[in-house]
FIPAVO-117563 format. One record per residue (C-alpha): residue number from 1; x, y, z; chain. Coordinates in steps of 0.001 Angstrom, whole numbers, plus 500000, padded with zeros to 6 digits. Example, Ala and Ser with C-alpha at 12.3 -4.5 7.8 and 13.67 -1.06 7.14 Angstrom:
% residues 2
LOZA num      x      y      z chaine
LOZA   1 512300 495500 507800      A
LOZA   2 513670 498940 507140      A
//
This chain:
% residues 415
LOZA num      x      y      z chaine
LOZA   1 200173 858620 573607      A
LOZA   2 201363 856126 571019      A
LOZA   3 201627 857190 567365      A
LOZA   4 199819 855413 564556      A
LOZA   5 201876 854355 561018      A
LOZA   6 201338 851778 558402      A
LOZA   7 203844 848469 559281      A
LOZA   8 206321 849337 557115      A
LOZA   9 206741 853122 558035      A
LOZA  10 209438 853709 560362      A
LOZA  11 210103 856714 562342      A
LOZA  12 212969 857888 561415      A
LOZA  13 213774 861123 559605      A
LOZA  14 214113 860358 556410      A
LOZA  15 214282 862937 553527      A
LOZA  16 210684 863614 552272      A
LOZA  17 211153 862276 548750      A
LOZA  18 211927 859125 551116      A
LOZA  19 209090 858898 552374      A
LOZA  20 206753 859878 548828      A
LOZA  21 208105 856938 547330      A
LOZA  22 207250 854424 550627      A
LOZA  23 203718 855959 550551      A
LOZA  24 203338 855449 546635      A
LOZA  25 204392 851865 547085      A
LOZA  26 201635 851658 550036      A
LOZA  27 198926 852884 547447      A
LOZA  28 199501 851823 544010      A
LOZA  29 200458 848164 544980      A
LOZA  30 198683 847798 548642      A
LOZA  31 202093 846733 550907      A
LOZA  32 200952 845192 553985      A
LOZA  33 196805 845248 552968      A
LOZA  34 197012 849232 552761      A
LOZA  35 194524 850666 550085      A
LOZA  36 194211 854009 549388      A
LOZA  37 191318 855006 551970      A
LOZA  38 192885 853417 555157      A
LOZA  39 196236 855054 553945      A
LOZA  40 194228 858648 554329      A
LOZA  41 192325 857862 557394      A
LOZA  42 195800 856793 558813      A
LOZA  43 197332 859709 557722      A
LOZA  44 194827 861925 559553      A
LOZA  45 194675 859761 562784      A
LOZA  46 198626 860324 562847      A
LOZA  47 198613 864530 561783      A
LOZA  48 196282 864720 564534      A
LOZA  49 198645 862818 567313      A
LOZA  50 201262 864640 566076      A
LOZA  51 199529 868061 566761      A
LOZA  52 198764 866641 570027      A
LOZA  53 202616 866361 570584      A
LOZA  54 203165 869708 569556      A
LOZA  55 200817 871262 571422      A
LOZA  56 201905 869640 574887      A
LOZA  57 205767 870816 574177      A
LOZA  58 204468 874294 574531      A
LOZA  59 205236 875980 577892      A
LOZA  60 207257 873234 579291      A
LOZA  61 211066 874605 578118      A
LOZA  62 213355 876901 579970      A
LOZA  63 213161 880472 579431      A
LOZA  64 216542 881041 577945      A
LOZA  65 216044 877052 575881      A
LOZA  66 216083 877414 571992      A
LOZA  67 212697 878699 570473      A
LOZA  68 212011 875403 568741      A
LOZA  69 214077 872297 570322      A
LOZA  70 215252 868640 568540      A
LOZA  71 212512 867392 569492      A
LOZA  72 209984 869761 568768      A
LOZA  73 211477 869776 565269      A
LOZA  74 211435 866473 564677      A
LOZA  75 208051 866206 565365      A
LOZA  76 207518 868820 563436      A
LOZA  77 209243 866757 559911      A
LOZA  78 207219 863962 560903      A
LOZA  79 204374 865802 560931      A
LOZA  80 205198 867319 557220      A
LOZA  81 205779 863881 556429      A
LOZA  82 202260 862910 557074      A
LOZA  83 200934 865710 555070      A
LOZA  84 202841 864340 552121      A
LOZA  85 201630 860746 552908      A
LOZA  86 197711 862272 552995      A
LOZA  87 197853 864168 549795      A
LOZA  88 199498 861263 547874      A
LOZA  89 196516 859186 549373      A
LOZA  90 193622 861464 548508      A
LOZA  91 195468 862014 545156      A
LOZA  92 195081 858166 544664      A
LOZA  93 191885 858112 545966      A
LOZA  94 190688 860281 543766      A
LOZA  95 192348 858568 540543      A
LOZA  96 190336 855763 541708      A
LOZA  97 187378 857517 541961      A
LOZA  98 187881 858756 538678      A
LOZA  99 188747 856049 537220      A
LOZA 100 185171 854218 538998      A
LOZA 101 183072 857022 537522      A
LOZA 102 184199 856496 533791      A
LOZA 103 183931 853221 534083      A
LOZA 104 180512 853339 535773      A
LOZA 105 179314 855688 533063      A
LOZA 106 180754 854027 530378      A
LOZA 107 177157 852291 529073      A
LOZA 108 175565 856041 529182      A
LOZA 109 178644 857464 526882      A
LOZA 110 178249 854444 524789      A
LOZA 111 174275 855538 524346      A
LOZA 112 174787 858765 523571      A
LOZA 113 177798 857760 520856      A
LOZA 114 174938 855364 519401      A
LOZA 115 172073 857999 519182      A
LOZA 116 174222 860695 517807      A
LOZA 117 175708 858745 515506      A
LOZA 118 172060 857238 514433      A
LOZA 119 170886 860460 513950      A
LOZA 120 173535 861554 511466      A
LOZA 121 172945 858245 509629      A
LOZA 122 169355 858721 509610      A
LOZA 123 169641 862705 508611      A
LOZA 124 172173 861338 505436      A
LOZA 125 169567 858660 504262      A
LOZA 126 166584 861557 504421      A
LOZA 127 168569 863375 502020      A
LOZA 128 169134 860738 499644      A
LOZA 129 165812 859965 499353      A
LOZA 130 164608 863217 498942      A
LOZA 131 167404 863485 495798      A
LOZA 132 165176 860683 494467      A
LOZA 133 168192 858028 495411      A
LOZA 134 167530 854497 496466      A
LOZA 135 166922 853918 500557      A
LOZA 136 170195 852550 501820      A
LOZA 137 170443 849421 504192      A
LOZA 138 170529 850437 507794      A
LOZA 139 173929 850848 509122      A
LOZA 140 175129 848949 511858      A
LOZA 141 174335 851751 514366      A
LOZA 142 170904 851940 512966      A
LOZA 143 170067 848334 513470      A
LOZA 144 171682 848503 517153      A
LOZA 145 169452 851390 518070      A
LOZA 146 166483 849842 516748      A
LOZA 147 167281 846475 518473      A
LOZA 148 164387 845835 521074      A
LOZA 149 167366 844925 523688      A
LOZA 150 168565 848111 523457      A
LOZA 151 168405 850486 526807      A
LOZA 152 168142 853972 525723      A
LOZA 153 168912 854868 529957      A
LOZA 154 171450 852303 531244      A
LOZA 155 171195 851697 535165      A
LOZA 156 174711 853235 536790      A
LOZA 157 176908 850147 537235      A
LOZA 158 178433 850847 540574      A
LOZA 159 176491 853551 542544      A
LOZA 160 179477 856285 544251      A
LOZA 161 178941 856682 548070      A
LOZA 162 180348 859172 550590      A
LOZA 163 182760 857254 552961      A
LOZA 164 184882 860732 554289      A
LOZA 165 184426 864993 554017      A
LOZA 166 187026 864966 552059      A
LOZA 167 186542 861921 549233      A
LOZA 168 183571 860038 547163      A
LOZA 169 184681 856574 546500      A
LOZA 170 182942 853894 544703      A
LOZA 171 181470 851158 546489      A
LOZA 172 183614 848432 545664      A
LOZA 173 186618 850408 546575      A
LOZA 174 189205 847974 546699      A
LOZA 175 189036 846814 542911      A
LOZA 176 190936 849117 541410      A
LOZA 177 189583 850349 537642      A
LOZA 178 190274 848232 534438      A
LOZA 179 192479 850915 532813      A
LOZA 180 192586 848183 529932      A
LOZA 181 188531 848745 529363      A
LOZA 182 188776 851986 529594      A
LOZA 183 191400 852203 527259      A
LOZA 184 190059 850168 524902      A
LOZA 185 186197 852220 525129      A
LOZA 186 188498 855388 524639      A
LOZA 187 189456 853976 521812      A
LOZA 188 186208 853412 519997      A
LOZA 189 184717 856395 520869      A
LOZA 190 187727 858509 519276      A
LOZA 191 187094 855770 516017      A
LOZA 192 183019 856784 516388      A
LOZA 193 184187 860440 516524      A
LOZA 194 186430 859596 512727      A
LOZA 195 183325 858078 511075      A
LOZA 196 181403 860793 512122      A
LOZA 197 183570 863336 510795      A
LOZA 198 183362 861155 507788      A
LOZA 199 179546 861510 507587      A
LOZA 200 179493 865010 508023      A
LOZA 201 181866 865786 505036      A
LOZA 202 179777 863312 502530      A
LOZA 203 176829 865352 503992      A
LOZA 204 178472 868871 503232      A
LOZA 205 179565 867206 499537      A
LOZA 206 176174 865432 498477      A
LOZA 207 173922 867917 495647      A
LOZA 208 171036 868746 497881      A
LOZA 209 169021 871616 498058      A
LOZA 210 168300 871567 502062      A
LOZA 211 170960 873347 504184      A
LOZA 212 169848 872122 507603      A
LOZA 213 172242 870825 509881      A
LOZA 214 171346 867052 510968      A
LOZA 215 168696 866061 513031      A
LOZA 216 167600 863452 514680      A
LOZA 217 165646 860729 512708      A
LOZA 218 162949 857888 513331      A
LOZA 219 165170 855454 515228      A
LOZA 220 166254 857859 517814      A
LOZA 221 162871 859886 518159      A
LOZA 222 160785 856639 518506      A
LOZA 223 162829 855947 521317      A
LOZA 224 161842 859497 522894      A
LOZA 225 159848 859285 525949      A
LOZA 226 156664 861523 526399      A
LOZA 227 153563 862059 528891      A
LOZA 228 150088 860787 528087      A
LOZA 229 147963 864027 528322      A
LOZA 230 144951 862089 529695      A
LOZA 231 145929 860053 532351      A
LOZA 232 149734 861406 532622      A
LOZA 233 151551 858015 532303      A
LOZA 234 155135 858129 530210      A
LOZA 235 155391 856215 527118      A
LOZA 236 157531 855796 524433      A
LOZA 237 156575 858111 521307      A
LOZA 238 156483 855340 518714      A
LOZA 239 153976 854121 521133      A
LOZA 240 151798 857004 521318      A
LOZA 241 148743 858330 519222      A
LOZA 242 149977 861978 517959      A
LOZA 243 147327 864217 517537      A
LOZA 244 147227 866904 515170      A
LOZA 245 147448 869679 518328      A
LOZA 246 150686 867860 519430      A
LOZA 247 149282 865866 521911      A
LOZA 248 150180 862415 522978      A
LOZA 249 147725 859820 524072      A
LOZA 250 148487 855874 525154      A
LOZA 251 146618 852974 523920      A
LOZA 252 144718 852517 527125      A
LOZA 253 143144 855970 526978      A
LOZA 254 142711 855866 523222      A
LOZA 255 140574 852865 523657      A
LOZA 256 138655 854426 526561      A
LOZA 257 137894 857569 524249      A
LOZA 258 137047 855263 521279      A
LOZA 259 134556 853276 523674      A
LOZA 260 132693 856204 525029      A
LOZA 261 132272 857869 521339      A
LOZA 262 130172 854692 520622      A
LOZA 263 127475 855402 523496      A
LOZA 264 127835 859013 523651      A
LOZA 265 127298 861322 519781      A
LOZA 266 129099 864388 522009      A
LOZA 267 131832 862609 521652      A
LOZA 268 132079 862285 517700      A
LOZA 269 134101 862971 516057      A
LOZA 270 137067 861823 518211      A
LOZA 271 139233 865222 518684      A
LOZA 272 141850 867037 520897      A
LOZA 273 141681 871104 521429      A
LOZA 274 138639 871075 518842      A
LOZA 275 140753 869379 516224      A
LOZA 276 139246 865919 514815      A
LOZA 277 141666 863540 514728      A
LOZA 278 141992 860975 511815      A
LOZA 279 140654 858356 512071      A
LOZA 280 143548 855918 510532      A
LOZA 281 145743 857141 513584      A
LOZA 282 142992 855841 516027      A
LOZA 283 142716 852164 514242      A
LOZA 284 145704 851459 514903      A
LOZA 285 145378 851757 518788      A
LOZA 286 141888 849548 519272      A
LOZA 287 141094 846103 518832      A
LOZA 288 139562 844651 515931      A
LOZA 289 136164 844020 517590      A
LOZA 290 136167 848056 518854      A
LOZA 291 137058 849087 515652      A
LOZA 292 134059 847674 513760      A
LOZA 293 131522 849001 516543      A
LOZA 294 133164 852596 516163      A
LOZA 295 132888 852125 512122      A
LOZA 296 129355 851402 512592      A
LOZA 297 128494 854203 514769      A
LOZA 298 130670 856603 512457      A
LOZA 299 128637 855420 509808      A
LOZA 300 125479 856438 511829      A
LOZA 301 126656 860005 513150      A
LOZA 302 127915 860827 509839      A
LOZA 303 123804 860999 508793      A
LOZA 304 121438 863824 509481      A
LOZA 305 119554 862975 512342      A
LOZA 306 116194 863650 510497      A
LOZA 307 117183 860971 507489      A
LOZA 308 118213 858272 509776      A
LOZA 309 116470 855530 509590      A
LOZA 310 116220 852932 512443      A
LOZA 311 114128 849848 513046      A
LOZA 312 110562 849754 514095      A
LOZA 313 110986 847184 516263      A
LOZA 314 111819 848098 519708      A
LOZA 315 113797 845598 520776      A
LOZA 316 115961 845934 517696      A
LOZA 317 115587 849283 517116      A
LOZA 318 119496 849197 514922      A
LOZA 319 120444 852119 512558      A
LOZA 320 119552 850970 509135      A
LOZA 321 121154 853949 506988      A
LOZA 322 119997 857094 505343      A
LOZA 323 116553 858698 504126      A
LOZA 324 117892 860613 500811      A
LOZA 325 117052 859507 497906      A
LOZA 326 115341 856048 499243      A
LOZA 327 112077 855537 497457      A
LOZA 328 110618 852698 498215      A
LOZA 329 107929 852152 500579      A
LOZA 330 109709 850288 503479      A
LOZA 331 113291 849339 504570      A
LOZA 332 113827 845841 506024      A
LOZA 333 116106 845410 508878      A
LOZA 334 118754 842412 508377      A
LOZA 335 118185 841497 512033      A
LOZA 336 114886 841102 512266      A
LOZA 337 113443 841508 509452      A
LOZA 338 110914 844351 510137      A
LOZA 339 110182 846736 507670      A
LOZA 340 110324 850641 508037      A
LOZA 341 108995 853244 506288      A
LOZA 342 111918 855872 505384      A
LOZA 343 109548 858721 505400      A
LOZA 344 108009 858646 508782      A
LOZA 345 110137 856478 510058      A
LOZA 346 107465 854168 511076      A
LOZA 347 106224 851013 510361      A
LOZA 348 105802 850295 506805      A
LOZA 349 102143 851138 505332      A
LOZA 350 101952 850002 501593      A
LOZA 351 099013 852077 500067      A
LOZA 352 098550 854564 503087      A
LOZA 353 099776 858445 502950      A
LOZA 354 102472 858435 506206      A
LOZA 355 099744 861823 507456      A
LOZA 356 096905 858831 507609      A
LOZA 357 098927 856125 509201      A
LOZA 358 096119 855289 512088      A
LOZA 359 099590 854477 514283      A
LOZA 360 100849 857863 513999      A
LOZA 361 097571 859670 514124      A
LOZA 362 097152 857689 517080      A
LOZA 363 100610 858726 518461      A
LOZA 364 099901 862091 517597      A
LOZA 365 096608 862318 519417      A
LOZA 366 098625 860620 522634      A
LOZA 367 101140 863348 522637      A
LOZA 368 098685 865900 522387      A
LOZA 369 096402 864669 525136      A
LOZA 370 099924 864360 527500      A
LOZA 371 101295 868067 526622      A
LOZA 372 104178 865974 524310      A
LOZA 373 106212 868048 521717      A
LOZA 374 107634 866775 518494      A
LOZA 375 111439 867661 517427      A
LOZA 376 111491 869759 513953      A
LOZA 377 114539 868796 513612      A
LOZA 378 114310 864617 513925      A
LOZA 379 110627 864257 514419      A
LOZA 380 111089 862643 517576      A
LOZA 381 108665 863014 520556      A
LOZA 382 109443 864944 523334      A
LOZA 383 108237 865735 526831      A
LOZA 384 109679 868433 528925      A
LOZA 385 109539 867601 532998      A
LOZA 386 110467 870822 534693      A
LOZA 387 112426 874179 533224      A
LOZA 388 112214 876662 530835      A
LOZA 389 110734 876440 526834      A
LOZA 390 114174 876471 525517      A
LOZA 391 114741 872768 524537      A
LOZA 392 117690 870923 523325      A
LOZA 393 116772 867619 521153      A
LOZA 394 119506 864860 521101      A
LOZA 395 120106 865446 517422      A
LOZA 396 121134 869067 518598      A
LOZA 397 118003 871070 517106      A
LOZA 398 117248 873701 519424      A
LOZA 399 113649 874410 519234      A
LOZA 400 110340 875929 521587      A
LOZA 401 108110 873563 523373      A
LOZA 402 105060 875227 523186      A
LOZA 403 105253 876522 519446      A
LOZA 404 107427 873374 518143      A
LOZA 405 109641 875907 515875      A
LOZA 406 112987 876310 515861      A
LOZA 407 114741 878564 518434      A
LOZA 408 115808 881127 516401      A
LOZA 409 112231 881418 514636      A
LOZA 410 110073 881286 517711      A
LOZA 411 107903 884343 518903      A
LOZA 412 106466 883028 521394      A
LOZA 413 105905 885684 524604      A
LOZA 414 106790 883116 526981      A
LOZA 415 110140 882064 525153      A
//
């Protein structure tokens, strides 16, 4: 069985300090190609052929020969010699590793100096302003953080893989780590951790009546990500309509919502958990174009449904505004021109009561002769299919089909 060493590890019994200092030379300055991970597998390869030797010396002596013989002992300091090679290796493997990790953090350390240092700056101007003092310039940090470039979650720079059961060792495993970086990002995050402490004592010095300790401010919350409640997708929270329940919503869904409200009056007034929302949040989420439908049809929801007035004309048939207070006979639609009465929201009859209209009497007598009801609520004309009395008019009135009062006031058996 032959024995395995590095090519410049001889077998001979050298004192163990010997030996420490060959291996350290193997594994700081890789003698003979040697880095620090074939130096432990080596060292394990040979502990286990010397064990192997060990083990096959047993039971072959003389009954009166020595307990342990030359041999057996020699092995047995070669063995311990191995040992010290393998924990000098795993020691320097794990430097490296070390040393790998730090630097393969290093972008994540540098965002978290950033954002805590942001949000000191950011607390400090808050406080001036609210002592009445001018707004200062943003600080470097603030401008950084605020830069569109900026990565708020770095990817890792060189992912850490499992090569053995007993180490972790970076990927790129034989570059050894830039102690001069490392050094020099130490070095700026100890003069980060001075101007902080800087910061904090003009804080604890300023005249201000607030005693809370600093938070974070715009910069570093606008970077914040959040869930859309509607369709679940993250964004970032400068990015996101707030509602007034604490709710987020994204501009796709926002614009979906918005859409819908101008077909469907259940869905006005745009809320969340009952709460309307304003509606200067929701501008600034749509498009021009779906902002001046949704204007229009808030203008139209916002009016009674019994004093709205819409065209005559069927194939125009656009809202043109409010009963109260109109007195004239008729009001003329800019689309097509067609003229309405306000009253009885029909065609315009100059010189006729709105009871004698012969259009509406006519109307009236076709809804009687077909079972029709008429809202009280909007006037409108109404025809029940199939169900029960109890009827529910688009403009919301709840009223009785066969008495045509209100809900609430009907006595009818039936109802």
């Amino acid at each position: 069985m032959s024995l395995l060493y590095p090519p410049s590890f001889e077998l001979d019994f050298q004192p163990q300090h010997a030996y420490v200092d060959q291996i350290s030379a193997i594994v700081d300055h890789g003698d003979d190609g040697i880095d620090a991970e074939t130096a432990v597998r080596m060292a394990q390869f040979a502990i286990q052929d010397m064990d192997a030797l060990l083990a096959a010396q047993k039971g072959k002596l003389r009954a009166d020969a020595p307990a342990s013989s030359d041999e057996e002992y020699a092995l047995q300091l070669q063995a311990e010699s191995f040992r010290e090679w393998l924990f000098v290796a795993q020691d320097a493997v794990f430097a490296r590793s070390l040393g790998g990790a730090l630097q393969t953090d290093a972008a994540l350390l540098d965002v978290a100096r950033v954002v805590e240092a942001a949000a000191v700056q950011d607390r400090l101007a808050a406080e001036m302003v609210e002592r009445g003092e001018a707004l200062p310039p943003p600080t470097p940090v603030q401008q950084r953080l605020e830069d569109p470039t900026f990565v708020m979650e770095p990817e890792p720079a060189s992912p850490l893989v499992e090569l053995s059961d007993e180490v972790a060792v970076s990927v790129e495993q034989s570059v050894p780590p830039a102690l001069d970086d490392v050094h020099a990002f130490h070095a700026a995050i100890m003069d980060d951790l001075g101007e902080l402490e800087s910061i904090f004592e003009e804080i604890s010095n300023a005249k201000s009546s607030s005693s809370k300790a600093p938070v974070a401010g715009p910069s570093v919350l606008g970077k914040r990500m959040i869930q859309c409640t509607i369709c679940t997708g993250e964004l970032r929270f400068d990015k996101a309509l707030h509602t007034p329940c604490d709710h987020y919503y994204c501009r796709e869904c926002v614009t979906s919502y918005v859409e819908g409200t101008t077909r469907d009056e259940e869905l006005f007034p745009i809320r969340c958990c009952l709460q309307p929302i304003p509606v200067d949040q929701i501008t600034q989420f749509i498009t021009p174009a779906l902002q001046k439908a949704f204007e229009k049809k808030q203008a139209e929801y916002t009016v009674p449904a019994k004093e709205r007035i819409y065209c005559i004309n069927a194939a125009c048939h656009i809202f043109l505004g409010s009963s109260a207070g109109v007195t004239a006979t008729g009001v003329s639609c800019p689309a097509c021109a067609a003229m309405t009465c306000p009253q009885c929201k029909q065609a315009e009859h100059v010189g006729e009561d709105c009871v004698t209209v012969s259009s509406a009497a006519q109307l009236r007598a076709l809804a009687g002769q077909n079972g029709w009801q008429t809202c009280p609520g909007c006037n409108m004309l109404v025809e029940r299919t199939q169900g029960c009395p109890h009827m529910v008019c688009r403009c919301k009135t709840e009223f009785c089909y066969l008495c045509a009062n209100v809900w609430t006031a009907c006595s009818c058996a039936a109802a």
